[in-house]
N, C-alpha and C positions, 0 to 999 in steps of 0.2 A: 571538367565539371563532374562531380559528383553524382548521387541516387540523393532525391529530394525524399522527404517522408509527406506525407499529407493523409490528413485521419479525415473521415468520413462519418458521420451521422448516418443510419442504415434504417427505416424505416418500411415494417411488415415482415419483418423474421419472426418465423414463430418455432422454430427447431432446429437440431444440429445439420438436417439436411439443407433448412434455406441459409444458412451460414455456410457451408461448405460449397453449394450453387455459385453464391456471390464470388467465393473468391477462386473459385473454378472461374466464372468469366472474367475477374480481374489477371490473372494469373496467365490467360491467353493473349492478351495484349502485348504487344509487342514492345517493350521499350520498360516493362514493367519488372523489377530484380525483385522482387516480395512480395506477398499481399498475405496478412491476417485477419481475419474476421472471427469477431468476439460476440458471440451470440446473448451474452447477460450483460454488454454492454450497450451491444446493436450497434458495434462500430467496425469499420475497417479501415486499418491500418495496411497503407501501399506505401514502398518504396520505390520511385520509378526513376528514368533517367528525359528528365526536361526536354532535351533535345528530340526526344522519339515521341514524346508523348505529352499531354497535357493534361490538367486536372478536367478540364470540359469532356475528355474523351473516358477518363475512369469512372465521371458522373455519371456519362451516357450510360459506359457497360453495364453498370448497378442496376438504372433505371429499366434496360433493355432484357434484362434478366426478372425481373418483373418486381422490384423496388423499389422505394423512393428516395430521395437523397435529397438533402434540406440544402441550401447558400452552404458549400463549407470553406467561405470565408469567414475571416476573422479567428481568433485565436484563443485562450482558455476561455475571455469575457461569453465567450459562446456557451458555454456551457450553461450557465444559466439558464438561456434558451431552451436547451435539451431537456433538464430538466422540468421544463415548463411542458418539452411536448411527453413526455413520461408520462406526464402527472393528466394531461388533455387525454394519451390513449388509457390509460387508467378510468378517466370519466366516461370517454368514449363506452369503455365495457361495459363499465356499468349499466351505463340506459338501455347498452344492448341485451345485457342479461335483463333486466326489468322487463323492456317489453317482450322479450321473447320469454321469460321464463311466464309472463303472462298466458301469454299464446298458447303455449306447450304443454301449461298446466288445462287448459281445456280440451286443448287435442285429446290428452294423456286421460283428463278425467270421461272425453264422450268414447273414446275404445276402450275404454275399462268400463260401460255400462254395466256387462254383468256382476262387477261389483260393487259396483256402487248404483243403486237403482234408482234412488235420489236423482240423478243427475237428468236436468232439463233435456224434453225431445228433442227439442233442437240441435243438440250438442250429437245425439245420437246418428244425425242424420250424415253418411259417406260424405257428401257435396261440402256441407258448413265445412266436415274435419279438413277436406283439401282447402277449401279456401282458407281456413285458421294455418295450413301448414305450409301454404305457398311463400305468403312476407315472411316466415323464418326460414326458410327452405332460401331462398334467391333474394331476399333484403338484406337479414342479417346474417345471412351466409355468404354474403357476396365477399366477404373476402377472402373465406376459401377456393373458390373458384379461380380468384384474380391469380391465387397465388401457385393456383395448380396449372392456372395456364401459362403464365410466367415459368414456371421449372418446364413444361412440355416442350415452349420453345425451343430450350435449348436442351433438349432430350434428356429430360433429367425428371427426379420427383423429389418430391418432399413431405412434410406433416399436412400441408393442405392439401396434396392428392388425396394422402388418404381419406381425410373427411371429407373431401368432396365427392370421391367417388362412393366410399361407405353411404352416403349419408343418400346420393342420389340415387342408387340402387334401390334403396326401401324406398323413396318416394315413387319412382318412375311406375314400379313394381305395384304401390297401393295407387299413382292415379289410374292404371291400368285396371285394377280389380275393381274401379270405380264407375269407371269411364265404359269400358266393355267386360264386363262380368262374365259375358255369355263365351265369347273369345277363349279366355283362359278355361272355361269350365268345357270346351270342345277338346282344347289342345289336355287336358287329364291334371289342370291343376287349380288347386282349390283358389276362388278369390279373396282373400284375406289381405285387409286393410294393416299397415304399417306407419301411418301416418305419425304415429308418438313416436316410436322410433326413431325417425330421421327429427324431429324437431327437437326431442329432446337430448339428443346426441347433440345437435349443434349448442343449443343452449347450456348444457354441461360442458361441453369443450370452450365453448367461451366462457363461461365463470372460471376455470382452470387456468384461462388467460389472465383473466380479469385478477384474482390470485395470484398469481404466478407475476405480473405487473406490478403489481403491492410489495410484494417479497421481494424480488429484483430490485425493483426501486430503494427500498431500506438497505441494501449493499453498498448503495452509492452515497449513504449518509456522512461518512467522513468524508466528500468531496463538496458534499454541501454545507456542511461544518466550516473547511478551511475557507470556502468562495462565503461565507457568512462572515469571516473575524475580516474581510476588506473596510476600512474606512472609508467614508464618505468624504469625509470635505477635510480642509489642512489650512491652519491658519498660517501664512506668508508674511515674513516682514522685508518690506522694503524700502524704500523713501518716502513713499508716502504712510508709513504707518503700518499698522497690521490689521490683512482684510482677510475674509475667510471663503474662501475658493474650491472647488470640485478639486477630490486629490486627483482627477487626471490632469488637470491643468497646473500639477506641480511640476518642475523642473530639473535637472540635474544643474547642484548648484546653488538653488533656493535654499534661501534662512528659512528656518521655520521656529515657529512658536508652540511649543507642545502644554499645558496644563494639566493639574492634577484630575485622572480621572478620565485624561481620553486618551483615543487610541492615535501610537507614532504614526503619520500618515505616509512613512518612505522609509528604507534603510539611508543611516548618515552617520557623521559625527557629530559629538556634542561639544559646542561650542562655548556655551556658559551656563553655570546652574548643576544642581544635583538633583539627583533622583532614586529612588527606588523602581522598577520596574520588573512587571510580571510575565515575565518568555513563556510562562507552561504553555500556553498555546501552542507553541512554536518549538520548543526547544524540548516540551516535557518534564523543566526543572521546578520541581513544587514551591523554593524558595527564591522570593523578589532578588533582583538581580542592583546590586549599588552603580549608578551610573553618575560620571563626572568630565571634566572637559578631556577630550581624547578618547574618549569613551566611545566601544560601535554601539549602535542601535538598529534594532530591528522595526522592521514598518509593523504593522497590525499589532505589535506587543502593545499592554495598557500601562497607563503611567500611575504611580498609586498616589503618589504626594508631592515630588517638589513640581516647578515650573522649571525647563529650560529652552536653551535656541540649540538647535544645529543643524547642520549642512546638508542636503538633500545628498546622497553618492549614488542612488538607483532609485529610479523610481516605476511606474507602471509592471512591464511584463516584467524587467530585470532585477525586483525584489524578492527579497527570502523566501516571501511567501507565495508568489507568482510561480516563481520556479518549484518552489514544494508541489503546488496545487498540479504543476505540469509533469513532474515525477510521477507522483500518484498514479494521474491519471494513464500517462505510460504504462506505469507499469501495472494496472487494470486490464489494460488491452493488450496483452503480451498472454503468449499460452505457456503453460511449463510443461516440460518433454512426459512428465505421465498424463499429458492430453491427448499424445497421440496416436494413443491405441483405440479411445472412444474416437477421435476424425476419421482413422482409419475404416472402423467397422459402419460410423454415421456415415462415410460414400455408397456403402453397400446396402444399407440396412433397409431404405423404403424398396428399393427394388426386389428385395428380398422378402418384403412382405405381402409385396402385391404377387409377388408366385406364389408363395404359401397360400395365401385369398383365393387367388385360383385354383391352385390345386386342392384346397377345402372344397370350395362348391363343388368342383366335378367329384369328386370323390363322394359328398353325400349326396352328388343330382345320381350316382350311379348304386350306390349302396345302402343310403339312408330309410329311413322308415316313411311311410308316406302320411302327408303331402311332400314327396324329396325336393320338389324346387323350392317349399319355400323352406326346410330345413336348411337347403342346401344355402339359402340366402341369407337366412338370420348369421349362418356361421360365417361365409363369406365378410358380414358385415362385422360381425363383432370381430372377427379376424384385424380387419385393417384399421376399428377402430382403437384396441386395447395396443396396440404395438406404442411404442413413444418414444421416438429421438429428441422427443425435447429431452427426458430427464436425462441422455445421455452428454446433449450441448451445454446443460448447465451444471454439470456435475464437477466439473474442472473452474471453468470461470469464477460462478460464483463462490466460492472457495477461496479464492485468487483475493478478488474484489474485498471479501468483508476482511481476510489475511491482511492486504496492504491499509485497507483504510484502519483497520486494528493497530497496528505497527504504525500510520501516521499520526494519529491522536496520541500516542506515546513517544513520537520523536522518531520514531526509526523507520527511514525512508527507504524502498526498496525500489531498485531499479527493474528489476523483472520477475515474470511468473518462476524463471527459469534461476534466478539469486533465490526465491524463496526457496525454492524445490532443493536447491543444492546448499541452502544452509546446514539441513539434515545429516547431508552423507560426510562434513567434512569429521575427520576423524584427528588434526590436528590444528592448534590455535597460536599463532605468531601474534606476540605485541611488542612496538616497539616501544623503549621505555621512555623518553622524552615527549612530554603532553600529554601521553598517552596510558602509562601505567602511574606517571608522576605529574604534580600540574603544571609543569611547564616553566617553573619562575623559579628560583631560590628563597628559599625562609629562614629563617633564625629558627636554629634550633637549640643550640646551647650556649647560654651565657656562664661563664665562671672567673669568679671574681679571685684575686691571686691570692695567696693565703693573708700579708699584711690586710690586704682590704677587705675580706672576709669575717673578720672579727665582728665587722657593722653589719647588723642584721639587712640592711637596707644595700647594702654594698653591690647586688646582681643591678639593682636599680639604679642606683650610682652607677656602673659600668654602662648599661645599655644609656643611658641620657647621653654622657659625655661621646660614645661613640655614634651615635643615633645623629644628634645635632654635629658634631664631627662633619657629618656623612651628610645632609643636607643640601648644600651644596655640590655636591657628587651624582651624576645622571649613570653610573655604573649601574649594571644591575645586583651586586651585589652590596653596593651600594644603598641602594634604597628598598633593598630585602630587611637590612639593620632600621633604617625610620620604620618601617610597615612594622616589622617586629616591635619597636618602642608604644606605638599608636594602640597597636591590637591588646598590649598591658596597659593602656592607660597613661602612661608615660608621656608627658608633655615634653617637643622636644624646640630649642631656639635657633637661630639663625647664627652661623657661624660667623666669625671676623677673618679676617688673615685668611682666607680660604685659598689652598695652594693644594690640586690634585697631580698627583706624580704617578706617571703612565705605569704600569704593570708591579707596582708597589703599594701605595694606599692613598692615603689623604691626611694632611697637618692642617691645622685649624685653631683658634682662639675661641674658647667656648667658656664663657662666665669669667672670663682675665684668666683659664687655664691655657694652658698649650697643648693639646691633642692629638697626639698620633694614632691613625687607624691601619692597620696594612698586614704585608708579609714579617716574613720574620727577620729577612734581611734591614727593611726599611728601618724595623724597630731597635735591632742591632746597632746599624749607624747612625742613632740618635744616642747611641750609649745606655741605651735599656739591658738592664742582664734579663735573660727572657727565661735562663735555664730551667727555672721554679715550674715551667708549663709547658716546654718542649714532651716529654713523654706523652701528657694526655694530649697535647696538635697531632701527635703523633698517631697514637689511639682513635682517637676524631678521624684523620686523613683514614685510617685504615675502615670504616665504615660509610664512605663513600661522601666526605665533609669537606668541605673549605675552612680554612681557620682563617682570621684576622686576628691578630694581636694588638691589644690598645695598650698605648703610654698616654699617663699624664701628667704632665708636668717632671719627666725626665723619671720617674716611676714607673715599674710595671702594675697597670690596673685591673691586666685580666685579659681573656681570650674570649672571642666570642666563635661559635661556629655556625655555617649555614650549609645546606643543603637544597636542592631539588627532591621535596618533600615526596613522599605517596601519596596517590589519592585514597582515602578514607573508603573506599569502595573497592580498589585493587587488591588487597587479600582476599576479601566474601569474594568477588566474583573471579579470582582462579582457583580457588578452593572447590567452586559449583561445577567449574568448568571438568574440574579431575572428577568430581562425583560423577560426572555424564560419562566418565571413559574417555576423555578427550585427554590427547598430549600437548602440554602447554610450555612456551618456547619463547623467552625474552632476546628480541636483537638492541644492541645499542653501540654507539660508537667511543663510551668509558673503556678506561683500561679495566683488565681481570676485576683487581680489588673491587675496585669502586663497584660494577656490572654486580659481583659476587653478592655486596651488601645490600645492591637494592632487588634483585632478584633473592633473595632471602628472606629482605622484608615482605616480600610478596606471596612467599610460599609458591616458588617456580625452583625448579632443578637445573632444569636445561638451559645454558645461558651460550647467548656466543657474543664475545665481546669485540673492539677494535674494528667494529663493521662501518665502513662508508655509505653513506645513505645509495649510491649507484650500486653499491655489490650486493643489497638486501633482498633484491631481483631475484639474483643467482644463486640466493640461497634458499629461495623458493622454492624456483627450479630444479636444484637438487633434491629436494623434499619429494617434488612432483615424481621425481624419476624413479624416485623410490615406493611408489603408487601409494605415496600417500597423499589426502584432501585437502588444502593447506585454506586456511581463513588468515588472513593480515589483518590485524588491528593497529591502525596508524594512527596522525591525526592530518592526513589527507594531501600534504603539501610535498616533504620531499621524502614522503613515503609515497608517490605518488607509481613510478614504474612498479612495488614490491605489491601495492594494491592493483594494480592492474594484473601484474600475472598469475598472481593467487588467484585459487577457486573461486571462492570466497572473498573482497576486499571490503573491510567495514573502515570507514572513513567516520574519525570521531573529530569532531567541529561544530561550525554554524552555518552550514550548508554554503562552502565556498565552491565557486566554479571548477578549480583542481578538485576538490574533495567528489562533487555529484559527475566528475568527469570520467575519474580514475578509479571510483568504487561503486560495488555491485548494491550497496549498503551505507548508506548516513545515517550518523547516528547524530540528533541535532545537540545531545547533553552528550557534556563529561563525565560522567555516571555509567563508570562499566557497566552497572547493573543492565544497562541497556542491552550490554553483548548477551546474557544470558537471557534478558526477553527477546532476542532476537534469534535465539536456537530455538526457544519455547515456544515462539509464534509458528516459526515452521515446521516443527515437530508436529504443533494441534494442525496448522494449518493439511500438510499430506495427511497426516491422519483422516483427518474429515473428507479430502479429495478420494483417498481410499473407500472409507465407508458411502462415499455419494455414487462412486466407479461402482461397488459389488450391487447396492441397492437396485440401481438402473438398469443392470445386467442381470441382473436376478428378477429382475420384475418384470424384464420381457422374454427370460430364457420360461420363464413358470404361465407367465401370462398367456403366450402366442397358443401352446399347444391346446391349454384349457381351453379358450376361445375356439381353436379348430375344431374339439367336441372330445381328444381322446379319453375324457372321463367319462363319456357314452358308453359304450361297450359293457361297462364295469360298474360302473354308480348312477350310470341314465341319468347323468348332468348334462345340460349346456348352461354354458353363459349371453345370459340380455344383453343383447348388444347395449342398451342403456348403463349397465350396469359397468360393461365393459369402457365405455365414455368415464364415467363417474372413476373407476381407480384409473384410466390415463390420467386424466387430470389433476389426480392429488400424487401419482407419480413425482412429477416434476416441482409442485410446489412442496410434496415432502422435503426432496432434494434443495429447492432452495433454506428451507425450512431448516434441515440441519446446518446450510455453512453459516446460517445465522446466528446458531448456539456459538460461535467463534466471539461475534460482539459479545458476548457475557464470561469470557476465558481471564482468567487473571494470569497477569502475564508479568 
């Protein structure tokens, strides 16, 4: 047996140090091969081994570590949930800033009497300010405390020590000066009340939160998007008619009844009827999608116009959209490797500022200007309170967060922090050309009518019917590449008589009392057709990567049609973008020279390697690898599946099949290369912004800390308010979320 995964709902993290706590105690557990903790998600993600361990004992650890952890049973439907208790600590703050910024606002205005003279006797009096400062000090500070006690147990600290210890210091200190005035005025130090101080420190560090919850929350808006397009009910048909049922209580299997106008309640087949149908949801393709029997269907896509029935083939968790929502949300909770220089320095970082705190105050209790304890204490405080590992826990994450959910609203699904990070560096781009640079099917591409029957202006039309209906009969696929072609002109085409198809040759047919031959050249030959009038241009055709069929009728030569494995209308723009970036771009396919040559031409690629077996596309990875260079695969996910896995980079172009989200770092849900280019683009913005939230947060406590210790004394006879020092922690970190936010507005 295997390492099981199970994610955790993490409830009372409020910086990179209670993130790194939690999975410090998960990570000690015996039985445990992983643990991540994602601080802008509040989740932890453990890999353990069942047999050693249980989920009951990873929930204790969390808990025992001084956290809460919610039921984390059940499965994405949960999420729901979570987001409901977001949105609860979100109101939670609020009331608490409300009534404390109440409080704090009278504290603040009766220690500021002398300037504001206005301000009621009462308010003036030592006694009221402590009792106004106690409920903020130990009600709505109590979860600083919980959480400072919590890291002590297990000898550690984090962003609630520091405010609980900052914050307790100026209280203990002004009930002191309150309490025994005379005490302190023996031992040679002034009794000066601090009571604003410490209240309005907490109540600023909670609207910071309170913020900073708001922000957060709107990162996770593409997961509330996708768990929004679930269906509610599905109408069933079965013996008794059709009744309309909770889609959980659809079945693998169930007929279903779909209407214009609602949404497909399951992935399936379509059994009978047409449709128009709108994927963008899902897929990111702006135009309605033509759906008929045989046809897949996606669950949550909308129906725009006809009525049809079909087949339930997934329903609940193992729908397109289930498994999208469960991608996401992975790869949300996944760090990407320029995370781990801020984890590194976040183990260090509170314990590093509670000695700097310390060795501030003895430093100004020993040198400072007098009163020196309480200089020495103001700085102490604003010391521990301006430091902030929040902005350094959310400087990666969220980044991460608003990146994938950006990338899902457009279709392109990302498997980890660690695929977006390394979309950047790849330096070369692998497609392989079936499905994937081409769409996958053969098309009519040129009709030519022989020279006799050329004289009639109508004569290519004439050609395509007679061959068209020919072919109707015919399940080849090049076969009914000729109908599609006929239909897409307008071309009505009939049901053939005599219908007689001949294996690896063509098809003979009675169409309208004619006699029809469709096929090779041989076929046509030994019907006694001279063919020679149009061997050059088969010829010409075959050399630009074409199938030719040659039609007789009626013992006539009527003309040559040709089909191909067309381009996509997207594969020149988007490797043309690809060479603008500096990227080397590199077509595999398993066509001979010729044929590889023409379609890698139409594309505007150089590099082609032709004659490749879908197992050897691996090893030419490999090779690429060894030559240090970054290789990205673009397949279409199936038996490109080993060439996507060993690539850096694997983008898997489909409709989000189990091989496709198995084998690639990257689903791309449209055929729409253009996807590959918004998928360099994303992570290009995406590090960018992790960079700029990295220098910000490091910059803000490498400038911050010393100022707070007082070095601009000496020289400018500055300090900094500890209040004030509160007030830029807090917009610290919501700056930080605040930039990967600008990502939701990046055109991509």
């Amino acid at each position: 047996m295997g390492l099981q995964r199970l994610d955790l709902a993490v409830i009372g993290m409020s910086c990179a140090s209670c993130a790194a706590n939690v999975e410090r105690a998960l990570k000690r557990i015996d039985g445990v091969g992983a643990a991540n903790v994602n601080l802008a998600t509040s989740r932890a993600t453990v890999m353990f081994d069942p047999r050693r361990v249980d989920a009951g004992r990873l929930v204790q650890a969390v808990r025992d570590a001084g956290y809460d952890v919610p039921d984390p049973a059940g499965g994405p439907e949960r999420r729901g949930g979570e987001a409901s208790r977001a949105d609860e600590e979100f109101r939670t703050l609020k009331t608490s800033v409300i009534w404390g910024g109440v409080l704090a606002l009278a504290v603040f205005l009766g220690s500021m009497r002398h300037w504001f003279p206005w301000v009621p006797g009462v308010l003036q009096n030592s006694y009221v300010l402590w009792a106004l400062a106690t409920p903020v000090q130990f009600v709505l500070g109590r979860r600083f405390y919980k959480g400072a006690w919590g890291a002590l147990r297990h000898r550690s600290a984090d962003m609630n020590t520091l405010v609980a210890v900052g914050t307790t210091a100026a209280y203990l200190f002004s009930a002191a000066a309150t309490a025994v005035p005379g005490f302190l005025r023996s031992a040679a130090v002034e009794p000066q009340v601090y009571f604003d101080t410490s209240a309005v420190i907490i109540v600023l560090v909670l609207f910071g939160r309170m913020l900073e919850a708001r922000a957060t929350g709107r990162t996770s808006d593409a997961i509330r998007k996708l768990m929004g397009l679930r269906p509610r009910t599905a109408r069933v048909l079965d013996a008794a008619g059709e009744r309309e049922v909770p889609v959980e209580d659809v079945r693998v299997g169930d007929v279903l009844v779909v209407r214009p106008g609602e949404q497909i309640p399951a992935d399936g087949t379509v059994l009978e009827g047409r449709s128009s149908i709108d994927e963008s949801m899902i897929t990111g393709e702006s135009l309605p999608a033509d759906k008929g029997p045989g046809d897949a269907v996606i669950g949550a896509t909308l129906n725009k116009w006809g009525s049809f029935r079909f087949r339930a083939a997934k329903v609940g968790e193992d729908t397109a959209l289930a498994r999208i929502i469960r991608l996401v949300q992975e790869a949300q909770g996944t760090k990407a490797p320029i995370q781990r220089l801020a984890d590194v320095i976040a183990g260090y970082f509170v314990p590093v500022v509670i000695g700097v705190a310390v060795l501030t105050f003895v430093v100004w209790s020993v040198f400072g200007p007098p009163p020196k304890l309480v200089f020495a204490l103001l700085n102490f405080v604003a010391v521990l309170i301006i430091a902030c590992p929040c902005a350094l826990g959310l400087a990666t994450p969220t980044a991460i967060m608003v990146g994938t959910g950006k990338g899902a609203e457009r279709g392109i699904l990302i498997k980890s922090g660690e695929s977006l990070e390394m979309v950047h560096r790849v330096d070369t781009v692998i497609f392989d050309k079936t499905g994937t640079l081409t769409t996958g099917r053969p098309e009519t591409t040129d009709i030519i009518p022989s020279a006799a029957e050329a004289a009639d202006g109508t004569a290519a039309d004439r050609l395509l019917f007679f061959a068209a209906s020919a072919e109707m009969g015919s399940e080849h696929p090049l076969g009914q590449a000729v109908v599609r072609g006929a239909r897409a002109r307008g071309i009505g085409v009939e049901h053939p008589g005599d219908f007689r198809a001949l294996e690896g040759l063509g098809v003979e047919a009675s169409v309208k009392g004619a006699r029809v031959i469709v096929g090779s050249r041989k076929l046509v030959e030994e019907a006694g057709i001279d063919v020679s009038p149009l061997i050059a241009r088969a010829e010409s055709l075959a050399g630009e990567g074409k199938t030719t069929a040659f039609v007789g009728v009626d013992g006539r030569l009527a003309g040559l049609i040709a089909l191909a494995d067309t381009l996509k209308p997207s594969a020149r723009p988007a490797v043309g973008k690809l060479r603008g970036m500096g990227l080397a771009v590199i077509m595999l396919t398993g066509d001979n020279r010729r044929t590889a040559g023409a379609v890698a031409a139409a594309a505007g690629i150089d590099d082609v390697i032709p004659e490749v077996l879908p197992g050897d596309k691996a090893e030419i990875v490999r090779k690429l690898q060894a030559e240090g260079k970054r290789v990205a695969m673009v397949g279409d996910g199936i038996n490109d599946a080993p060439a996507l896995a060993q690539a850096d980079v694997g983008m898997a172009i489909g409709t989000g099949t189990d091989v496709a989200m198995a084998s690639a770092n990257i689903t791309l849900m449209t055929g729409d290369l253009a996807a590959v280019i918004s998928a360099f683009e994303l992570s290009r913005r995406t590090i960018r912004t992790i960079k700029q939230n990295l220098f910000w947060a490091f910059a803000y406590n490498v400038v911050g800390i010393p100022v707070a210790a007082g070095v601009l004394y000496p020289v400018f006879g500055l300090l900094l308010n500890p209040m004030i020092a509160s007030a830029a922690m807090a917009m610290s970190s919501v700056s930080v979320v605040s930039n990967s936010l600008r990502l939701r507005r990046a055109k991509i």
